[in-house]
BAPAFI-90846 format. One record per atom (N, C-alpha, C): residue number from 1; residue in three letters; atom name; x, y, z. Coordinates in Angstrom, 1 decimal. Layout:
<recs>
 resi resn name     xx     yy     zz
  NUM  ALA   CA      X      Y      Z
...
</recs>
This chain:
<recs>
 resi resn name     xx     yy     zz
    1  UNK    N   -0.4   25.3  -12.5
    1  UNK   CA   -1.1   24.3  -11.8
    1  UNK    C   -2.4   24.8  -11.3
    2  UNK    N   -3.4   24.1  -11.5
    2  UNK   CA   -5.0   24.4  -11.1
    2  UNK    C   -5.1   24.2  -10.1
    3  UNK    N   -5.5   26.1   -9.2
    3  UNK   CA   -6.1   25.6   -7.6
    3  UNK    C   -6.6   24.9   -6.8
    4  UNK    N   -6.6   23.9   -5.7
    4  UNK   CA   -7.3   23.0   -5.5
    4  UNK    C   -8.2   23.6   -4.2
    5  UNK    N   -9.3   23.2   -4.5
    5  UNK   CA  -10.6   24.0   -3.2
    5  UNK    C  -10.7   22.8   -2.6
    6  UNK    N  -10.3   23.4   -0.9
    6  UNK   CA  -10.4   22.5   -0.2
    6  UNK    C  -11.3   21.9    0.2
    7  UNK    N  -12.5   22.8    0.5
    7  UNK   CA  -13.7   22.3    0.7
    7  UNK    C  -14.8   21.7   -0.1
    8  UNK    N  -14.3   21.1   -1.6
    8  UNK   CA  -15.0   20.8   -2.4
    8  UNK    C  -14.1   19.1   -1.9
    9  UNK    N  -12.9   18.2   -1.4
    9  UNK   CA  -13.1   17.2   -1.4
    9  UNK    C  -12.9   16.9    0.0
   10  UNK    N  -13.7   17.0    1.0
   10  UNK   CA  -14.1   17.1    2.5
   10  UNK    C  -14.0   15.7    3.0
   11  UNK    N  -15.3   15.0    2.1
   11  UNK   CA  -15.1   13.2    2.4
   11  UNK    C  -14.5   12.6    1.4
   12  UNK    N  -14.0   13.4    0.5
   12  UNK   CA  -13.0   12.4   -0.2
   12  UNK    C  -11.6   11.7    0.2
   13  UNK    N  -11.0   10.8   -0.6
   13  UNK   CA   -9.8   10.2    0.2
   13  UNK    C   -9.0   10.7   -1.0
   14  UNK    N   -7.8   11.0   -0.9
   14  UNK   CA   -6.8   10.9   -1.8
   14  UNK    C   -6.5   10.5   -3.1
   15  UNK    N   -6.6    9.1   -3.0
   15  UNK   CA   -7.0    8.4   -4.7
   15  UNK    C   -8.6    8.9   -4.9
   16  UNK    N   -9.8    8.8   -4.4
   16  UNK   CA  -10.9    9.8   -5.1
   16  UNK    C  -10.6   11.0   -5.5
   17  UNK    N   -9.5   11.9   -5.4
   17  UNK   CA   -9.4   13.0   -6.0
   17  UNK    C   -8.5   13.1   -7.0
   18  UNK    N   -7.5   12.1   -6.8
   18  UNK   CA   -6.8   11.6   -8.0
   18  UNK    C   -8.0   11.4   -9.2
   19  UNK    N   -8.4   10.6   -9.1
   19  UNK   CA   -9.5   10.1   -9.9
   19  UNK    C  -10.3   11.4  -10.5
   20  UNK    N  -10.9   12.4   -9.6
   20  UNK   CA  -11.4   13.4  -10.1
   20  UNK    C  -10.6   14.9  -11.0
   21  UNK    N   -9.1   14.5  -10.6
   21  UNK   CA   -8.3   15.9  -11.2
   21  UNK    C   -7.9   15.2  -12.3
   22  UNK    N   -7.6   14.1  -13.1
   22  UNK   CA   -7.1   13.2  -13.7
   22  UNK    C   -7.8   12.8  -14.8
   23  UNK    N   -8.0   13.6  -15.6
   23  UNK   CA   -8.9   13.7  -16.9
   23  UNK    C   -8.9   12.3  -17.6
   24  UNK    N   -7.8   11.8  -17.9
   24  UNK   CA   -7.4   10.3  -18.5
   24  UNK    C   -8.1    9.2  -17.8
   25  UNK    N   -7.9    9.4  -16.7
   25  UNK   CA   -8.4    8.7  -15.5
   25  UNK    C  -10.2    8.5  -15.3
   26  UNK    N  -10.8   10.0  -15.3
   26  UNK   CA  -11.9   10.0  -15.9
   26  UNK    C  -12.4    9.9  -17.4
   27  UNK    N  -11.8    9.5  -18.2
   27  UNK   CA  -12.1    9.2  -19.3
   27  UNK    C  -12.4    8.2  -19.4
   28  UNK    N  -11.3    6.9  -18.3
   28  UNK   CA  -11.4    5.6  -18.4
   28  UNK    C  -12.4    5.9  -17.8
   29  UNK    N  -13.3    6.0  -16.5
   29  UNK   CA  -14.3    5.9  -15.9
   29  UNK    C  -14.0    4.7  -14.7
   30  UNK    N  -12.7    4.7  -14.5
   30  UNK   CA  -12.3    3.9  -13.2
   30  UNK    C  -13.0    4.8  -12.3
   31  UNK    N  -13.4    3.8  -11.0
   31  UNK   CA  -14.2    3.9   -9.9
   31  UNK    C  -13.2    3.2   -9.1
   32  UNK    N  -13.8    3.4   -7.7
   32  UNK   CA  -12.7    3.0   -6.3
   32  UNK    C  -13.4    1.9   -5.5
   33  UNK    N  -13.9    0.9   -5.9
   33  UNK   CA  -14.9   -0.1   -4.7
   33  UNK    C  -14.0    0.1   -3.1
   34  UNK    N  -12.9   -0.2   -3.2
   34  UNK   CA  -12.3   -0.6   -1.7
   34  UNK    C  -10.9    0.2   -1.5
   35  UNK    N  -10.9    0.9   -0.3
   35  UNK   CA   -9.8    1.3    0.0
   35  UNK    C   -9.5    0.9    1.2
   36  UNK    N   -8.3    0.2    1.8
   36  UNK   CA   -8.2   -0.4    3.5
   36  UNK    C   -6.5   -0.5    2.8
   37  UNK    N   -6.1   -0.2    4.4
   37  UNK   CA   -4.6    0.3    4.2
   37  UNK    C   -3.9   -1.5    3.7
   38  UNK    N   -3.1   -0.8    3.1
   38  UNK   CA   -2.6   -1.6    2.1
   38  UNK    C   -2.8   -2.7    1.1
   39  UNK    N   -4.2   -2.3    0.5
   39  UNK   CA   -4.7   -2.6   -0.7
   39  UNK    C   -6.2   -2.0   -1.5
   40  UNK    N   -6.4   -2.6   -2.5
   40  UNK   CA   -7.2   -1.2   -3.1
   40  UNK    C   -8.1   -2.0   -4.2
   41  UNK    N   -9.5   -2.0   -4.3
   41  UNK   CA  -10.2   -2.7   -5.3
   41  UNK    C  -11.0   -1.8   -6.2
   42  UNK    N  -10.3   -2.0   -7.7
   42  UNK   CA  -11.2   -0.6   -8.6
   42  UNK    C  -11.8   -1.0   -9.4
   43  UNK    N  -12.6   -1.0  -10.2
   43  UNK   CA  -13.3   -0.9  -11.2
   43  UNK    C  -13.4   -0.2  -12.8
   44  UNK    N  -13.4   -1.1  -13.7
   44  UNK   CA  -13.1   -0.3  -15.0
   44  UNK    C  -14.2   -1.1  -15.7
   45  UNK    N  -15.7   -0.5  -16.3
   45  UNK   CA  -16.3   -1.2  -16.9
   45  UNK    C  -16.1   -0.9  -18.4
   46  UNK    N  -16.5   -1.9  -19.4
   46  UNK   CA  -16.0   -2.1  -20.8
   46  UNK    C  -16.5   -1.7  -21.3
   47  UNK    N  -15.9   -0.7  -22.6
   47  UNK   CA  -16.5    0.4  -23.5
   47  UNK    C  -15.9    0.3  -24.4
   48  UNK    N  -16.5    0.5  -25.8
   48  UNK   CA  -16.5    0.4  -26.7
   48  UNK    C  -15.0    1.4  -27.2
   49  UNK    N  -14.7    2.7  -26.7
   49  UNK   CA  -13.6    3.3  -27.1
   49  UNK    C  -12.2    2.4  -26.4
   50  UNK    N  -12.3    1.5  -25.2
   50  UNK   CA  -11.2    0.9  -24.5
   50  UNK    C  -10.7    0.0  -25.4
   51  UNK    N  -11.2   -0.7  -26.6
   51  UNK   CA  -11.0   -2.0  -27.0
   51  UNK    C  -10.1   -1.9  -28.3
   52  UNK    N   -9.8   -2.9  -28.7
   52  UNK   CA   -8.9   -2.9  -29.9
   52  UNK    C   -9.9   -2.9  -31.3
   53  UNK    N   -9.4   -2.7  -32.3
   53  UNK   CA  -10.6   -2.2  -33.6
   53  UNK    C  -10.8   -3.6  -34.1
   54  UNK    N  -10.6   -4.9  -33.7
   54  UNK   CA  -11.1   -5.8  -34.7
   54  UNK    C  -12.5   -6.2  -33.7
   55  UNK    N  -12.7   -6.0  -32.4
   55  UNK   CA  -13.4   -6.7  -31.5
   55  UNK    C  -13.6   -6.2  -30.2
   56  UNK    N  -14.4   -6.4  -29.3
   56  UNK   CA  -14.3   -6.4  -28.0
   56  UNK    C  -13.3   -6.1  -26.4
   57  UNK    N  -12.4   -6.5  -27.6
   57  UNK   CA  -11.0   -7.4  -26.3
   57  UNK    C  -10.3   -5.3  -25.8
   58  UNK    N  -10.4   -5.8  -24.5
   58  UNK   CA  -10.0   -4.4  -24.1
   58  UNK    C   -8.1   -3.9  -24.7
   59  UNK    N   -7.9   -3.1  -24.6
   59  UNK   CA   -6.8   -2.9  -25.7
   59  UNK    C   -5.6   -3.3  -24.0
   60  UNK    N   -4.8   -3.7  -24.5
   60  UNK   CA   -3.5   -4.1  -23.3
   60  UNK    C   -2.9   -2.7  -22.3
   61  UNK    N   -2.9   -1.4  -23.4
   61  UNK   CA   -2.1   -0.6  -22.9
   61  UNK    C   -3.1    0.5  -21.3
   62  UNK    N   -4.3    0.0  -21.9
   62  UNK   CA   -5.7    0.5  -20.8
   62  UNK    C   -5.0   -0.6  -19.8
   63  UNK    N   -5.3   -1.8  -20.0
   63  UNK   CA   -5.0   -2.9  -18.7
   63  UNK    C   -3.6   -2.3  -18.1
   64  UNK    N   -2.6   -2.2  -18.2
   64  UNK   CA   -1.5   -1.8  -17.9
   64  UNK    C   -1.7   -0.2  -17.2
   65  UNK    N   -2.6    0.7  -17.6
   65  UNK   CA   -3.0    1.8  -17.4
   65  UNK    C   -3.7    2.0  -15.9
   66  UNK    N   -5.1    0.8  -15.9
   66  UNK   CA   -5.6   -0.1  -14.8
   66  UNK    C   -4.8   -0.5  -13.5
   67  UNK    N   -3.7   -1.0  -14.1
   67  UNK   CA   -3.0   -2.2  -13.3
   67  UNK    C   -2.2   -0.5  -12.1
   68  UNK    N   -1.6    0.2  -13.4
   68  UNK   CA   -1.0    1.2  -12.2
   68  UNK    C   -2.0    2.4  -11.2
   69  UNK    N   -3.2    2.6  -12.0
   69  UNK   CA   -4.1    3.2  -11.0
   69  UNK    C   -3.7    2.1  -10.1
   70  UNK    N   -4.5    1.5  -10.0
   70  UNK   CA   -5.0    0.2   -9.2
   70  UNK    C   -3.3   -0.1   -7.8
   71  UNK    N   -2.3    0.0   -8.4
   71  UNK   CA   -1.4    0.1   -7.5
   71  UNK    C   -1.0    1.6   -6.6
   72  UNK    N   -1.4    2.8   -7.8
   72  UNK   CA   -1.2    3.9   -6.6
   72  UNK    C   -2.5    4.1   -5.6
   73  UNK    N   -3.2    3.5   -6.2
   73  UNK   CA   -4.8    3.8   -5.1
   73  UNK    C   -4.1    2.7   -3.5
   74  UNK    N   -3.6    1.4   -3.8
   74  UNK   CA   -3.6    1.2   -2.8
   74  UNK    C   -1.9    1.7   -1.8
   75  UNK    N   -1.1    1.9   -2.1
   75  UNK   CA    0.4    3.0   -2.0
   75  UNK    C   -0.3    4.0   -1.5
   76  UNK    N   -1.2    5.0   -2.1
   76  UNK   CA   -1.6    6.2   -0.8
   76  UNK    C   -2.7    5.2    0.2
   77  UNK    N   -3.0    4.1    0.5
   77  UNK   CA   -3.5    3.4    1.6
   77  UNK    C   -2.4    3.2    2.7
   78  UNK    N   -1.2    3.2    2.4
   78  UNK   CA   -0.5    3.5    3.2
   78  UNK    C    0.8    4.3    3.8
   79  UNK    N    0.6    5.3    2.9
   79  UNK   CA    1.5    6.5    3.1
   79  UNK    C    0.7    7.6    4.0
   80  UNK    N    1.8    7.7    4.8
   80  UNK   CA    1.7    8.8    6.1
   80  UNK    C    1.2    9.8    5.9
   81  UNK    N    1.5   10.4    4.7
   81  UNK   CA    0.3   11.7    4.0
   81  UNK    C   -0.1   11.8    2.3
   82  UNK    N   -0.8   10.8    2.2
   82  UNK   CA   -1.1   10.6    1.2
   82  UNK    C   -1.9   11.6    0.1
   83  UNK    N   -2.1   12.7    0.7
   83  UNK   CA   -2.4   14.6    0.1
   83  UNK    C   -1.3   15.1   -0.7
   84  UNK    N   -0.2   14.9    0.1
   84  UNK   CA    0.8   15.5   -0.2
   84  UNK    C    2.0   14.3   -0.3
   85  UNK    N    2.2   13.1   -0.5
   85  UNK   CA    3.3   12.7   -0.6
   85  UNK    C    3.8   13.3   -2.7
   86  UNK    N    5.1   12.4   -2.3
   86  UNK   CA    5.6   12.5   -3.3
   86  UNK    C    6.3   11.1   -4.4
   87  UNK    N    6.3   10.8   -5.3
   87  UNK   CA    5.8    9.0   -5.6
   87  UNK    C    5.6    8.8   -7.1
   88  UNK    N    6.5    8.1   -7.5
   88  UNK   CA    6.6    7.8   -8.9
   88  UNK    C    6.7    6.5   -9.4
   89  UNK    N    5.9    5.7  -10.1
   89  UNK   CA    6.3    4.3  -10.6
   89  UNK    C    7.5    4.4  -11.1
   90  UNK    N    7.8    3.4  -10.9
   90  UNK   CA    9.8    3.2  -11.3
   90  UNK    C    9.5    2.1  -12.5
   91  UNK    N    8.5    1.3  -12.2
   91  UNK   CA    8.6   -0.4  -12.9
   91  UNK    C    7.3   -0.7  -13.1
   92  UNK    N    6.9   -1.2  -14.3
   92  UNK   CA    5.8   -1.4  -14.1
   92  UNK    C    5.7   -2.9  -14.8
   93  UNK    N    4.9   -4.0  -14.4
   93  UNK   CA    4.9   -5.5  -15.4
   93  UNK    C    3.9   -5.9  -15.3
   94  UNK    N    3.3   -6.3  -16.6
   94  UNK   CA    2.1   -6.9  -16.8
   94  UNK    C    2.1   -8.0  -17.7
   95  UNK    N    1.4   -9.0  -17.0
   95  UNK   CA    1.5  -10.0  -17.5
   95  UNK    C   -0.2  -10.5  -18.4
   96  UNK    N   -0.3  -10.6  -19.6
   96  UNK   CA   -1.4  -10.6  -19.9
   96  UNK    C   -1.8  -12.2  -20.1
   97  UNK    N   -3.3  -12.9  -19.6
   97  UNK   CA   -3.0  -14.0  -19.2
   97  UNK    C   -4.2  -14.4  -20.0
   98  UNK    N   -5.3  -14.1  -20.7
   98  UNK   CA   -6.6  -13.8  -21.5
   98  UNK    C   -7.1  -12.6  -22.0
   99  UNK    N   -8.0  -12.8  -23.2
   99  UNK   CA   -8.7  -11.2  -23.4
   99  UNK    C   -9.4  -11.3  -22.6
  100  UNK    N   -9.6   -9.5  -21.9
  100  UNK   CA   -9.9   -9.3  -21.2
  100  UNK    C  -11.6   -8.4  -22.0
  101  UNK    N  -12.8   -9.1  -21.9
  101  UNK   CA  -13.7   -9.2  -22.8
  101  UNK    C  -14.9   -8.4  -22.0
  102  UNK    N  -14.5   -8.2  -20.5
  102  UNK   CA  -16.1   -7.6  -20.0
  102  UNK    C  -15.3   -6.5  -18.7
  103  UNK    N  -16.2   -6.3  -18.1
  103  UNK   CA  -16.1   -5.1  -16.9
  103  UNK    C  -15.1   -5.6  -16.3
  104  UNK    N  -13.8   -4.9  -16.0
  104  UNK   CA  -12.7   -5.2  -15.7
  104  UNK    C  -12.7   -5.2  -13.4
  105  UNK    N  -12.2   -5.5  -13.1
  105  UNK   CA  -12.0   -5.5  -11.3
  105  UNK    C  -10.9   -5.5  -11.0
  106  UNK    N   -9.8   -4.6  -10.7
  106  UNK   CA   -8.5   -5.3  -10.3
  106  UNK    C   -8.3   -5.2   -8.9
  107  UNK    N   -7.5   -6.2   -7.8
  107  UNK   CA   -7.1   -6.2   -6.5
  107  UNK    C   -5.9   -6.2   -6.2
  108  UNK    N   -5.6   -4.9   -5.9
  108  UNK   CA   -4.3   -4.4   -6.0
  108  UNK    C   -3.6   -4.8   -4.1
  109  UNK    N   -2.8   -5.4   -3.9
  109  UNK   CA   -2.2   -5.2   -2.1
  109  UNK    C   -0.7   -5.4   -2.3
  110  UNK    N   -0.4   -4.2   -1.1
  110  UNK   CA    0.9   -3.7   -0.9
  110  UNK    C    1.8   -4.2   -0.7
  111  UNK    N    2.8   -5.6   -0.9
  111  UNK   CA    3.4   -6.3   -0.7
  111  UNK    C    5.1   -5.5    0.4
  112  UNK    N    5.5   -4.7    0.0
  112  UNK   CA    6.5   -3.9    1.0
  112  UNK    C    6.1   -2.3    0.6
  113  UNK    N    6.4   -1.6    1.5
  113  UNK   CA    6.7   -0.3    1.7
  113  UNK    C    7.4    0.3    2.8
  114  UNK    N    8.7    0.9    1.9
  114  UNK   CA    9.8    0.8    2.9
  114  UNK    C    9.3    2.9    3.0
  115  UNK    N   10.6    3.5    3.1
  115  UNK   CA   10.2    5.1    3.3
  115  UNK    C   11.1    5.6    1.7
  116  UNK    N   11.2    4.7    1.1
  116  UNK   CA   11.9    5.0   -0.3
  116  UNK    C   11.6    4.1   -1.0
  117  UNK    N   10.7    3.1   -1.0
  117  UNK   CA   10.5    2.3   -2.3
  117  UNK    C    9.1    1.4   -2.0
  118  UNK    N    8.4    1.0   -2.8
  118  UNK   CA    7.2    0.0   -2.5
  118  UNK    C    6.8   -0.4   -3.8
  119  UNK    N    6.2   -1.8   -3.6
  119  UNK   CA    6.1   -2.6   -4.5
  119  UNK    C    4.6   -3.1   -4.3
  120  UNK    N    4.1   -3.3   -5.5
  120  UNK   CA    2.4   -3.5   -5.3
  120  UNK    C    2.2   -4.6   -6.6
  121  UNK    N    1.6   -5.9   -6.0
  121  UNK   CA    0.9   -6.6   -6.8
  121  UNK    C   -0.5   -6.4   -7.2
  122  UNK    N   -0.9   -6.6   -8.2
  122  UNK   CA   -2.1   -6.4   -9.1
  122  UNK    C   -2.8   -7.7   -9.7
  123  UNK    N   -4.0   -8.3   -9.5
  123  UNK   CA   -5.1   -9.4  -10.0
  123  UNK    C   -6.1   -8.9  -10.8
  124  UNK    N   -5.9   -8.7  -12.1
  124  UNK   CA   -7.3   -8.3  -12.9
  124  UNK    C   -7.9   -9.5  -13.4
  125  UNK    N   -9.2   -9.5  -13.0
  125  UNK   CA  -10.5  -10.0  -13.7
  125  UNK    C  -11.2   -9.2  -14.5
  126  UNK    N  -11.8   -9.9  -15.6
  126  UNK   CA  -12.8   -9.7  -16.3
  126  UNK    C  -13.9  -10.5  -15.9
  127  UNK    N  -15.3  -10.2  -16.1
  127  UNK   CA  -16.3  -10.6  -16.0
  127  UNK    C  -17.2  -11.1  -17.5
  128  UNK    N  -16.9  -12.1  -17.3
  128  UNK   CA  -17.6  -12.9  -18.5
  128  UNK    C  -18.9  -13.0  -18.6
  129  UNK    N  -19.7  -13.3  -19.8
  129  UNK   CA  -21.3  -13.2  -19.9
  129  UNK    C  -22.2  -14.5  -19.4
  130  UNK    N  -21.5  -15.1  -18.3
  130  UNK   CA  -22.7  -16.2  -17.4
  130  UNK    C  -22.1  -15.1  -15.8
  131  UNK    N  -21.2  -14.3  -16.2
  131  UNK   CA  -21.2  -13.5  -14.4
  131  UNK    C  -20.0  -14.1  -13.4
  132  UNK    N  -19.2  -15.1  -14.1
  132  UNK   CA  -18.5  -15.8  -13.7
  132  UNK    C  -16.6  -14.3  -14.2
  133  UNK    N  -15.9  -14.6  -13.2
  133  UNK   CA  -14.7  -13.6  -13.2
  133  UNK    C  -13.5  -14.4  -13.5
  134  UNK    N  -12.6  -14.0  -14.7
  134  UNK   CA  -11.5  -14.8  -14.9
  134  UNK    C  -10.3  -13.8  -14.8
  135  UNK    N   -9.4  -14.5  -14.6
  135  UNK   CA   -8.0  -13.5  -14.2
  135  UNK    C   -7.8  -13.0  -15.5
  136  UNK    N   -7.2  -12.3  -16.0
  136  UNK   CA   -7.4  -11.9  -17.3
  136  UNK    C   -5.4  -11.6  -17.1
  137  UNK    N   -5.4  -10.2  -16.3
  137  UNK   CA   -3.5   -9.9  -16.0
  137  UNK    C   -3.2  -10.1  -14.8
  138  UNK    N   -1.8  -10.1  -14.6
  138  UNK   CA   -1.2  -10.1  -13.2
  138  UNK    C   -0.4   -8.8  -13.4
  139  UNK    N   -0.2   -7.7  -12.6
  139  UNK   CA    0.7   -6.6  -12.3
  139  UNK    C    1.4   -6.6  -11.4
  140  UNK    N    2.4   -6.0  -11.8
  140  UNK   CA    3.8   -6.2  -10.6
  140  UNK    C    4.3   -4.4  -10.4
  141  UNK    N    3.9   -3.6   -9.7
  141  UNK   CA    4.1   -2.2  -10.0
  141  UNK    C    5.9   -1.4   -8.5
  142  UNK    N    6.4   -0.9   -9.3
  142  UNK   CA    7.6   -0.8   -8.2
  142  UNK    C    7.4    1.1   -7.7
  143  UNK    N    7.5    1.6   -6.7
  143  UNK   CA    7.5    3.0   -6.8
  143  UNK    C    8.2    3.1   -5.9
  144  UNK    N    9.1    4.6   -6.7
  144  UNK   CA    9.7    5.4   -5.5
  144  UNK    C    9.3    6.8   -4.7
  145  UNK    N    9.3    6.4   -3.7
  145  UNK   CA    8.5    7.3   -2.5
  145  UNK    C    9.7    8.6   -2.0
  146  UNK    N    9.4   10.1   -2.8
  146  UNK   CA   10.7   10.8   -2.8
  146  UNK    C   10.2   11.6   -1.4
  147  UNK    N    9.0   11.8   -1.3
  147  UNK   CA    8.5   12.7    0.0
  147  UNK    C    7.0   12.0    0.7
  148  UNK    N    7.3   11.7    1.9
  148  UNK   CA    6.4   11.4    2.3
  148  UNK    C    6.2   11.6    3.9
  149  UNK    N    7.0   13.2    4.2
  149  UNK   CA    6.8   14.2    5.2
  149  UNK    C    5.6   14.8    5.5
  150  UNK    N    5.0   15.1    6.4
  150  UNK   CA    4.3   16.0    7.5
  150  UNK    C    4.5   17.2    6.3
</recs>
């Protein structure tokens, strides 16, 4: 496991360093607009390697990929030590509702979080070419919370 220097993420929050150790994660080039305890607003803009080979349309298994960033960013918004907890998606559902054809936005918020389990809804938009944002998926993400001690 690769040392982590503490003083290299000083004003970072938790999910930003997710984001930064998380090579896949930086490959997508998700960004963090909003973090406020219990919910989370990210960003995924659309690239040419995300999409399916006949066209544009972002490929499903990225949205799905999106949907659970997008749920653990907002899950450490409300875990007691979100550095160090411990936390695994159990479930994950996506509902695909349009191609999803431009810069992606999902709005993830915490629906329960008990001390063993939490459940996070997910709203992805795409942004279409007059600037106007259509729901594209809905996510339903379930996680179990094995440590989330001091």
């Amino acid at each position: 496991m690769p040392e982590v220097v503490s003083h290299m993420y000083n004003d970072s929050t938790a999910s930003e360093r997710v984001l930064d150790r998380t090579e896949f994660l930086s490959w997508l080039d998700i960004s963090i607009d909003v973090e406020d305890e219990g919910s989370a607003e990210i960003r995924l803009p659309h690239a040419e390697k995300l999409t399916n080979p006949d066209g544009d349309v972002i490929h499903g298994g990225i949205i799905a990929s999106f949907i659970d960033n997008a749920s653990g960013t907002a899950l450490r918004s409300v875990l007691e030590n979100p550095n160090t907890a411990t936390y695994a998606t159990t479930d994950l559902n996506v509902s695909y509702l349009r191609p999803a054809t431009g810069n992606l936005r999902a709005a993830a918020t915490v629906r329960r979080a008990g001390k063993s389990m939490a459940v996070i809804e997910v709203d992805v938009e795409s942004e279409l070419p007059t600037g106007e944002r259509k729901t594209v998926a809905l996510g339903r993400a379930t996680y179990f919370i094995a440590d989330d001690s001091p």
